[in-house]
C-alpha positions as a Markdown table, in Angstrom:
| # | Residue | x | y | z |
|---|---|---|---|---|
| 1 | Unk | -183.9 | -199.4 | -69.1 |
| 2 | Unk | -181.2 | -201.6 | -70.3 |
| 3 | Unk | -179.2 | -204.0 | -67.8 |
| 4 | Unk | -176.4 | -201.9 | -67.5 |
| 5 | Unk | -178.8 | -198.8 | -65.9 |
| 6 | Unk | -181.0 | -201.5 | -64.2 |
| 7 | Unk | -178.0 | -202.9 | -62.6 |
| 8 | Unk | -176.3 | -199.5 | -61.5 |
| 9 | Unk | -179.8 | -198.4 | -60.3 |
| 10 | Unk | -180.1 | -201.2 | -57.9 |
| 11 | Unk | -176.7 | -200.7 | -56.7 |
| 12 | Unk | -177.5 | -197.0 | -55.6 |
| 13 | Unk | -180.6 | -198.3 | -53.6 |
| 14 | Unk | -178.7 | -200.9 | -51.5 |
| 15 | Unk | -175.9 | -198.1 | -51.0 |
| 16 | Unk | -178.3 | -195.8 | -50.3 |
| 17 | Unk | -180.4 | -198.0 | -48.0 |
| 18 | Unk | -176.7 | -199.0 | -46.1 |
| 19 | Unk | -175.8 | -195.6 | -45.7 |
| 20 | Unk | -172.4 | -196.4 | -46.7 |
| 21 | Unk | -170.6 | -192.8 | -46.7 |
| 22 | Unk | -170.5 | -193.0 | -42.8 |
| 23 | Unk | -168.6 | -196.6 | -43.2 |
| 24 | Unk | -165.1 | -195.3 | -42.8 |
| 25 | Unk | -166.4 | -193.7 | -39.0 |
| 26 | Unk | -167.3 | -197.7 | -38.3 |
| 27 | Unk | -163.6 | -198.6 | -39.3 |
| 28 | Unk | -161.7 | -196.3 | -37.1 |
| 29 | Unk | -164.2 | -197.2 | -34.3 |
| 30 | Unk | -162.9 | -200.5 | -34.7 |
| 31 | Unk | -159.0 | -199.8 | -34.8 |
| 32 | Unk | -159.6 | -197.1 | -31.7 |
| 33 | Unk | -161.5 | -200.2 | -29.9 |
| 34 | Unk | -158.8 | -202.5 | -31.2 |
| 35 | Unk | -155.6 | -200.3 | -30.7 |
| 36 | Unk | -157.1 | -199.5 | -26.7 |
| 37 | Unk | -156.9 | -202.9 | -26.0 |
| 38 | Unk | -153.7 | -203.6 | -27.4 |
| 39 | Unk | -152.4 | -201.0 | -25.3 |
| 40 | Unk | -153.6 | -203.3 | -22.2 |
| 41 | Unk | -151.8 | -206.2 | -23.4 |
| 42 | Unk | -149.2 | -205.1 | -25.2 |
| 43 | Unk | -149.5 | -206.9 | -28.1 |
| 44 | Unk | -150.9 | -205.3 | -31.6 |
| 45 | Unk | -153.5 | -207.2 | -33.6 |
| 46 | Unk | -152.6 | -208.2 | -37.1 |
| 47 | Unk | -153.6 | -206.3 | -40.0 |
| 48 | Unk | -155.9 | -208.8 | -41.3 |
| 49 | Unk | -157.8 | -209.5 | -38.2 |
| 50 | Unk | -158.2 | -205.8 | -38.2 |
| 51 | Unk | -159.8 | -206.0 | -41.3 |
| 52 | Unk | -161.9 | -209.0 | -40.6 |
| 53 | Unk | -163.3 | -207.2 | -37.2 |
| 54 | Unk | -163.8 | -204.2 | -39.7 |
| 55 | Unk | -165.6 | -206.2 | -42.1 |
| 56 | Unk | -168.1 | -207.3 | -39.2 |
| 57 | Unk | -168.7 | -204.4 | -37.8 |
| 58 | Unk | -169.5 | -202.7 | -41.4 |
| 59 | Unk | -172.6 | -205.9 | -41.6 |
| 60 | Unk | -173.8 | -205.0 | -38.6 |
| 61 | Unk | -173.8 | -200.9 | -39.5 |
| 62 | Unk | -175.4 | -202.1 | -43.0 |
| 63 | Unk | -177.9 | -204.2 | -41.3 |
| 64 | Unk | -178.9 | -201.5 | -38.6 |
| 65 | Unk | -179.5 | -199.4 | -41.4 |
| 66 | Unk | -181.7 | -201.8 | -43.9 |
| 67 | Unk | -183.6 | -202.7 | -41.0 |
| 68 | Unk | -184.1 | -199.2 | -39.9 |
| 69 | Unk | -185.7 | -198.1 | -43.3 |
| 70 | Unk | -187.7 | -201.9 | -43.3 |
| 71 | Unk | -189.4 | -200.8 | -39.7 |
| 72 | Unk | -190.0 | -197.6 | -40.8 |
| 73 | Unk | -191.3 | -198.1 | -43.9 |
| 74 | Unk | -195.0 | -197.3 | -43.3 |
| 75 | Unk | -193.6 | -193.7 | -41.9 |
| 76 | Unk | -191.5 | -193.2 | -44.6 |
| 77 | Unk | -194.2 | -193.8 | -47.0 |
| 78 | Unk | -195.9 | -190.2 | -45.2 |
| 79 | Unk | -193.0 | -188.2 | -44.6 |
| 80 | Unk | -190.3 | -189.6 | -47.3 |
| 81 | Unk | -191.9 | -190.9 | -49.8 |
| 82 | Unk | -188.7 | -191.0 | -51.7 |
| 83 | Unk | -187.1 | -193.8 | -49.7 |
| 84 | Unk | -186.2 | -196.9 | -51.3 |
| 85 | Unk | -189.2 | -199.2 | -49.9 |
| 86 | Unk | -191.9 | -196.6 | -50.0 |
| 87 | Unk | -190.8 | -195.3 | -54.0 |
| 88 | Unk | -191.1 | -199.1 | -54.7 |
| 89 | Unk | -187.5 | -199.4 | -55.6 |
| 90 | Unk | -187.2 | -202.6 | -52.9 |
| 91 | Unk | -189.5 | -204.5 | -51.1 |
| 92 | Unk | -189.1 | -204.9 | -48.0 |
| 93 | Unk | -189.1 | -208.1 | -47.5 |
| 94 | Unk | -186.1 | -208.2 | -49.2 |
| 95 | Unk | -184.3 | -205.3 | -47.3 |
| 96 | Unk | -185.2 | -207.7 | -43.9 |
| 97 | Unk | -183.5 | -210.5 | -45.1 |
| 98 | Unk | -180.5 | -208.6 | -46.6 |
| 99 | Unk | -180.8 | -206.7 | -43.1 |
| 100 | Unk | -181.0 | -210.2 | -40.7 |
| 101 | Unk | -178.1 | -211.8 | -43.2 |
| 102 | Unk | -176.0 | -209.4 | -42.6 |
| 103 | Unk | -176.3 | -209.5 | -39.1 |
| 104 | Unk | -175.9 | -213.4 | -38.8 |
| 105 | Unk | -172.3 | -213.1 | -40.9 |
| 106 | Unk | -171.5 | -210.2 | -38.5 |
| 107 | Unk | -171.8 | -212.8 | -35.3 |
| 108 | Unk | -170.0 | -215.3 | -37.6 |
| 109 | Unk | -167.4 | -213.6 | -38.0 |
| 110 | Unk | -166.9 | -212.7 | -34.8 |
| 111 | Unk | -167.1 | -216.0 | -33.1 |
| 112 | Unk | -164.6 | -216.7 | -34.2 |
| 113 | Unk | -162.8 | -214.4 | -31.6 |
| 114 | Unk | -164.1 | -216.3 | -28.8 |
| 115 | Unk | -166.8 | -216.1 | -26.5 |
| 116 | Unk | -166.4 | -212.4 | -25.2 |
| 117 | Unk | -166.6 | -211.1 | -28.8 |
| 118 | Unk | -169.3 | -213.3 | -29.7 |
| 119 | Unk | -171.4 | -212.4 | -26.8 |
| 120 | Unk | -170.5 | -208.4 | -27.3 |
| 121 | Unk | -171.8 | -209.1 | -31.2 |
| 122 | Unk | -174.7 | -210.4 | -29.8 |
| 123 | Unk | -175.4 | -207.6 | -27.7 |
| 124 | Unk | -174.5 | -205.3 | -30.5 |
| 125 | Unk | -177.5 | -207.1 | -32.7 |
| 126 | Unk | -179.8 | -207.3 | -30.0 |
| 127 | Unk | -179.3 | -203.3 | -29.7 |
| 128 | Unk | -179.4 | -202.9 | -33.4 |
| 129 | Unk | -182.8 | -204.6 | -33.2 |
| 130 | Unk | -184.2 | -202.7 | -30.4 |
| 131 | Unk | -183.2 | -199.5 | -31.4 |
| 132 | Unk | -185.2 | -200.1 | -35.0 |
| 133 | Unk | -188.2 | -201.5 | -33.4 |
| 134 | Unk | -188.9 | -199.2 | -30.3 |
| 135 | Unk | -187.1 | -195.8 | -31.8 |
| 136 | Unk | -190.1 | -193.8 | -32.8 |
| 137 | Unk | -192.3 | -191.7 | -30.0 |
| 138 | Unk | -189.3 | -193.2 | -27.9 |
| 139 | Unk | -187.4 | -190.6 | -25.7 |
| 140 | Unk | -184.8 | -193.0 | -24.9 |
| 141 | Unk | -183.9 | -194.2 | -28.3 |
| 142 | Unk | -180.9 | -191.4 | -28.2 |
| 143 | Unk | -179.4 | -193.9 | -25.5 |
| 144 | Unk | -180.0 | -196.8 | -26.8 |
| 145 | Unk | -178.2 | -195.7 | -30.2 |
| 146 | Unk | -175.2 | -194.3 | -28.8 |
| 147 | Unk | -175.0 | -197.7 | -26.9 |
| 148 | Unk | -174.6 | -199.4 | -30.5 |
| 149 | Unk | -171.3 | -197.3 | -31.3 |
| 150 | Unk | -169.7 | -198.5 | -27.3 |
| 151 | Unk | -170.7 | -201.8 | -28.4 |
| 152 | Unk | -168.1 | -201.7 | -31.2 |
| 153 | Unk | -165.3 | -200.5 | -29.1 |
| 154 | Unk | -166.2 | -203.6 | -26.4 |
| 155 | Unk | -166.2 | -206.1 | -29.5 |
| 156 | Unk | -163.3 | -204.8 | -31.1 |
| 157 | Unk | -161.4 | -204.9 | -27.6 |
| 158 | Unk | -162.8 | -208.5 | -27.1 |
| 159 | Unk | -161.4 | -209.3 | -30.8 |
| 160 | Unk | -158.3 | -207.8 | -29.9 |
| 161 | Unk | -157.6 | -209.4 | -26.4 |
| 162 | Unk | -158.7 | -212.8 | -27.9 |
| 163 | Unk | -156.2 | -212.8 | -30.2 |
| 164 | Unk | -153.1 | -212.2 | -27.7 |
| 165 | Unk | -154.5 | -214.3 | -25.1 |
| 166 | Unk | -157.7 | -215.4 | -22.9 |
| 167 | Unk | -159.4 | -212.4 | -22.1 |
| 168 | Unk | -159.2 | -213.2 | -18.4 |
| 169 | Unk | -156.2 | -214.1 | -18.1 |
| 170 | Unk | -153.4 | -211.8 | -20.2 |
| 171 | Unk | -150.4 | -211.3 | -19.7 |
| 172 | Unk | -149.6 | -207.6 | -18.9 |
| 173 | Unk | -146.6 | -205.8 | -20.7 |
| 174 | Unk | -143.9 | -204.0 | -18.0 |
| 175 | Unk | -145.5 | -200.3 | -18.9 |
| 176 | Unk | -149.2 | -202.0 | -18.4 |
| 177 | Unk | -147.9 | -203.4 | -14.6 |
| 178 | Unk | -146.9 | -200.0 | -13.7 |
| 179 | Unk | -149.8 | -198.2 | -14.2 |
| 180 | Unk | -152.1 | -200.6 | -12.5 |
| 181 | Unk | -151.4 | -204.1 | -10.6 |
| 182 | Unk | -155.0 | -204.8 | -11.7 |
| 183 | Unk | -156.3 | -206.1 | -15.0 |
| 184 | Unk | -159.7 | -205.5 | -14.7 |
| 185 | Unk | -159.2 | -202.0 | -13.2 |
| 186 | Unk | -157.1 | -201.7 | -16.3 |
| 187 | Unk | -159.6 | -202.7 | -18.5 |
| 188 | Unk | -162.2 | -200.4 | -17.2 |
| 189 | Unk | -160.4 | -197.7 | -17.1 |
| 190 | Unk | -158.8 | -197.6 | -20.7 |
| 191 | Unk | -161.7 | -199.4 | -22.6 |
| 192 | Unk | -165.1 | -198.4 | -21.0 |
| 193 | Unk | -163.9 | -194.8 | -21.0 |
| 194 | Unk | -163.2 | -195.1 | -24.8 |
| 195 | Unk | -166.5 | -196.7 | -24.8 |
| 196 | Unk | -168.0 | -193.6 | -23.0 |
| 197 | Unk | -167.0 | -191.0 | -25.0 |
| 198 | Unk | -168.7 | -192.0 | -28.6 |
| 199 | Unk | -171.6 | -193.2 | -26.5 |
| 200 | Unk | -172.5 | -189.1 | -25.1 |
| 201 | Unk | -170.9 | -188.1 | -28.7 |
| 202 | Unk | -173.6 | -190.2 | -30.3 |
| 203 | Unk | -176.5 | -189.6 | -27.5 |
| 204 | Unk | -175.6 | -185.9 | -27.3 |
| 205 | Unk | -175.8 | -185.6 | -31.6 |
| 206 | Unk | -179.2 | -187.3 | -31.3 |
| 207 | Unk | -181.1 | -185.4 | -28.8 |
| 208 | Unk | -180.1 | -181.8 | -30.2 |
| 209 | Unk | -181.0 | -183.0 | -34.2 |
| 210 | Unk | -184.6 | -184.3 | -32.2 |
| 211 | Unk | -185.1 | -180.7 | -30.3 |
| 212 | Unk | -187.3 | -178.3 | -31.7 |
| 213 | Unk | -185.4 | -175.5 | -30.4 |
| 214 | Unk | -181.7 | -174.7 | -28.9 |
| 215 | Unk | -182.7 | -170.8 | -28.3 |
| 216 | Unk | -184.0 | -171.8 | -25.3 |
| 217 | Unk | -181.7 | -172.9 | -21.6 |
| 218 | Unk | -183.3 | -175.7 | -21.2 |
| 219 | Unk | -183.3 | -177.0 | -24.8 |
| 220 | Unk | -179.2 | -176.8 | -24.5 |
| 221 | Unk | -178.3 | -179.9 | -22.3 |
| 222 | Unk | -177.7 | -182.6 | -25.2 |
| 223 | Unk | -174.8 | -180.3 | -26.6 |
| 224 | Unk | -174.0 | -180.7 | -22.5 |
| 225 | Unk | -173.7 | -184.1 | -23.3 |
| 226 | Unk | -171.7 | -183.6 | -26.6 |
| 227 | Unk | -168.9 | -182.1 | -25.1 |
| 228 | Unk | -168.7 | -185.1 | -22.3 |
| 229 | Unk | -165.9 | -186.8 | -24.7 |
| 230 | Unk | -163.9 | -183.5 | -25.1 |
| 231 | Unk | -163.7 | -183.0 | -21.5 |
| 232 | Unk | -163.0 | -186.7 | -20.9 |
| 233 | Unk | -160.2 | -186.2 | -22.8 |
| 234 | Unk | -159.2 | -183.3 | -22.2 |
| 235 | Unk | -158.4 | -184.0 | -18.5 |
| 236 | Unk | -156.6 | -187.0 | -19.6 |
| 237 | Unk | -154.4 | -186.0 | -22.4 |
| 238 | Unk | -151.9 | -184.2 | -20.0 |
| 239 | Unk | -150.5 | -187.5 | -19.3 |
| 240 | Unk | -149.8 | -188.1 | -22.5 |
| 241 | Unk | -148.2 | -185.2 | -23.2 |
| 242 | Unk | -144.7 | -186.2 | -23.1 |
| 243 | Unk | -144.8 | -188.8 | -25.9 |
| 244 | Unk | -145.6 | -185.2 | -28.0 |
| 245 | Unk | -148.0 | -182.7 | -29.3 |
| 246 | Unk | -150.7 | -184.9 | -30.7 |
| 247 | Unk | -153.1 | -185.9 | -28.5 |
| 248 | Unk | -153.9 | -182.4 | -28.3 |
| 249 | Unk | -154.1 | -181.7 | -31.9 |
| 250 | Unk | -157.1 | -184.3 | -32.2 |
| 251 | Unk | -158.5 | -182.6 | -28.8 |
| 252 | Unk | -158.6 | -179.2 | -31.0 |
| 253 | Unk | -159.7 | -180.8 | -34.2 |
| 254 | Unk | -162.8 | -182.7 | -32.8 |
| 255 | Unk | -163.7 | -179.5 | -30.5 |
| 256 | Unk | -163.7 | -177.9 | -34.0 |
| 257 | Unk | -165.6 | -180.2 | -35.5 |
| 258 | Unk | -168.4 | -179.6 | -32.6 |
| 259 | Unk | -168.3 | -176.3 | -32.5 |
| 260 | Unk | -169.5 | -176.1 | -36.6 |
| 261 | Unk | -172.1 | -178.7 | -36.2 |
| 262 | Unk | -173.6 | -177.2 | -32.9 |
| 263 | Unk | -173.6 | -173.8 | -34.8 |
| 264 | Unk | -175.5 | -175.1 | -37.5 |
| 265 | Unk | -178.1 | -176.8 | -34.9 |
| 266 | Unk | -178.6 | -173.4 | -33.1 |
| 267 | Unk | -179.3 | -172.0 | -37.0 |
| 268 | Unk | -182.0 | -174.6 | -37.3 |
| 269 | Unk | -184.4 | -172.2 | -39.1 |
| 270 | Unk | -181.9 | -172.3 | -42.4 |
| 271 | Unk | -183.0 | -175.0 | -44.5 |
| 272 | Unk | -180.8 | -178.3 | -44.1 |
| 273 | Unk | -179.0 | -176.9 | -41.2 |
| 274 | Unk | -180.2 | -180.2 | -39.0 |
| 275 | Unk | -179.2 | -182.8 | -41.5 |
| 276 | Unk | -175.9 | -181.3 | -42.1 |
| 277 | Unk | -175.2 | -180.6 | -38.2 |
| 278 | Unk | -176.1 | -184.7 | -38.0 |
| 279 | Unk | -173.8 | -185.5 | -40.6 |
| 280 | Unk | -170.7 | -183.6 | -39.6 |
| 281 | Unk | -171.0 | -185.0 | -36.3 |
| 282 | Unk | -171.4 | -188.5 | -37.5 |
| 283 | Unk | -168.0 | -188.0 | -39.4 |
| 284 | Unk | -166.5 | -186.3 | -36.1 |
| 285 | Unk | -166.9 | -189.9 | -34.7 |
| 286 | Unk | -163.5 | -190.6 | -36.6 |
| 287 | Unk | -161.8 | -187.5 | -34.7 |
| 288 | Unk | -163.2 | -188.6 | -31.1 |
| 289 | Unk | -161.0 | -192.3 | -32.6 |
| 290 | Unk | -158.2 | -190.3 | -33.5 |
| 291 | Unk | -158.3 | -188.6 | -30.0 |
| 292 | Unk | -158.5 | -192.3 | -28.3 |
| 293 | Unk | -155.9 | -193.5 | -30.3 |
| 294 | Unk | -153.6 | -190.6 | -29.5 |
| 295 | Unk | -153.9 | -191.0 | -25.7 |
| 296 | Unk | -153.4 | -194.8 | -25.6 |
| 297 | Unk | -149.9 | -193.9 | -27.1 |
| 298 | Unk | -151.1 | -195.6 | -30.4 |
| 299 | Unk | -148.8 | -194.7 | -33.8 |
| 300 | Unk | -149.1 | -191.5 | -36.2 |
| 301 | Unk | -150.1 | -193.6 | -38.8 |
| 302 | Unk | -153.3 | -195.0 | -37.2 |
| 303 | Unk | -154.1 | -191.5 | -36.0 |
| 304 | Unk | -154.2 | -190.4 | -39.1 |
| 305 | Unk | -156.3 | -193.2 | -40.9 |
| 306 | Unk | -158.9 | -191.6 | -38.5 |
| 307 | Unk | -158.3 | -188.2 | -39.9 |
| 308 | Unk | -159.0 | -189.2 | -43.2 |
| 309 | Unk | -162.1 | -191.2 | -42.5 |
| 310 | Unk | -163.2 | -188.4 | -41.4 |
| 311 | Unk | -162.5 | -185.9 | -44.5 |
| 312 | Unk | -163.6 | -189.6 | -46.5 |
| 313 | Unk | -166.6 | -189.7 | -44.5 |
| 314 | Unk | -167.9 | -185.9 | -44.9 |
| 315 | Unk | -167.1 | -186.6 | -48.7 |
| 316 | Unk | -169.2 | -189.4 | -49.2 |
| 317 | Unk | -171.9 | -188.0 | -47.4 |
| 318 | Unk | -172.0 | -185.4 | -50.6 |
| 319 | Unk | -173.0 | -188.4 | -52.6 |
| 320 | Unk | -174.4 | -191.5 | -50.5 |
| 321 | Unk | -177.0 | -189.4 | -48.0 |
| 322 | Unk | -175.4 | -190.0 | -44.5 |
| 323 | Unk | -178.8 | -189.8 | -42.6 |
């Protein structure tokens, strides 16, 4: 194998281990997380912190994901062989380092936000870890994995609110005042809700890809659970609907989206109905952003970058496995 093959080889296993084709549904997390907040104080983040917050967050994805295949590797080695660690493509000692790296320059780079984003980080690794250690035989991993994706809304909101101002202490644009005299009502209200939503999207994926069976009543409560955000949102997005049409477009467009994947879970028999159910609904991630973004009154353009992370996302999964 000559160094050119070698080199592209090696390349391919440290995409493949990252799990890269779902990155773009980690940026528009960020700029939904980042855009909510702004709508608190009124004052948009700058392109390049944007970027930087997106460039943290992507470590920490990577990371979840090298470490995910280093804890597993004695499983994969029975049931998929063909992994990177188990085919003896990587060690993995290696893939924990690269994994634990990435991490620390996640939390470096958001330090540098101030305390509130460092300590969300934090929280974010810690839940990165846990999830990858404890996950297997565990019923609650679903939970604890939908918890990672809220934990990038809460550190791209403390990123954003950093920026503009100490995070206790903002000053509220005239709009903001109206609706509510109280920041931290505010807050709670705009952010943990946004926060909500891709946790039960994430929790409710999980536990109907881990079910045996959806033919069954009581095997149907995770897609319950899936369509938590649409109805979040959909009770909200009459308020929105004088500033125009769109919040309901992304309403319709990541109902659609559901409704595919959950008919592919419920056709479970076909082979590589589960994986592509869990992959469409990975990429959906980027629709339930576009639907934030679209009720916090944020511009065309950003709902849109969404939309096409989303087509991005489901094309890269044709190359780069997503799960």
């Amino acid at each position: 194998m000559n160094s050119v093959s070698l080199s592209n080889s090696r390349m391919n296993t440290y995409l493949r281990l990252g799990r890269v084709s779902n990155l773009p549904t980690v940026w528009s997390n960020v700029l939904a997380g980042t855009i909510v907040a702004s709508s608190i104080t009124g004052r948009p983040l700058s392109a390049i912190h944007t970027l930087l917050v997106m460039l943290a967050i992507s470590a920490f994805y990577c990371a979840g994901m090298y470490l995910n295949d280093a804890f597993d590797r004695e499983i994969d080695a029975r049931e998929r062989p063909g992994r990177p660690i188990p085919s003896g493509q990587i060690a993995a000692r290696t893939v924990f380092v690269m994994g634990f790296v990435m991490q620390a320059f996640g939390l470096l780079v958001l330090s540098q936000y101030g305390i509130w984003a460092f300590v969300c980080g934090l929280a974010l690794a810690a839940t990165i870890l846990l999830y990858n250690v404890w996950h297997k035989g565990n019923s609650f991993s679903p939970l604890i994995m939908g918890l990672c994706r809220a934990l990038v809304y809460f550190s791209a909101a403390a990123c954003a609110m950093a920026i503009t101002g100490n995070i206790a202490e903002q000053t509220l644009s005239a709009e903001a005042v109206t609706m509510s005299g109280n920041h931290g009502v505010l807050v709670h209200t705009a952010v943990v809700l946004a926060a909500l939503a891709i946790w039960a999207h994430v929790v409710g994926l999980t536990y109907a890809a881990k079910q045996e069976s959806l033919n069954r009543l009581g095997s149907l409560w995770p897609l319950m659970i899936l369509a938590l955000p649409v109805v979040l949102y959909g009770s909200r997005f009459v308020h929105t609907w004088s500033d125009g049409a769109l919040p309901l477009l992304m309403l319709l467009a990541l109902t659609v989206a559901d409704i595919i994947a959950v008919r592919l879970l419920i056709t479970r028999h076909i082979a590589g109905a589960v994986p592509k159910a869990v992959a469409q609904l990975i990429a959906a991630t980027s629709l339930l952003d576009a639907l934030v973004i679209a009720v916090a009154g944020g511009t065309p353009e950003a709902v849109v970058f969404c939309v096409l992370a989303f087509a991005l996302t489901r094309f890269l999964q044709r190359i780069i496995p997503g799960t």
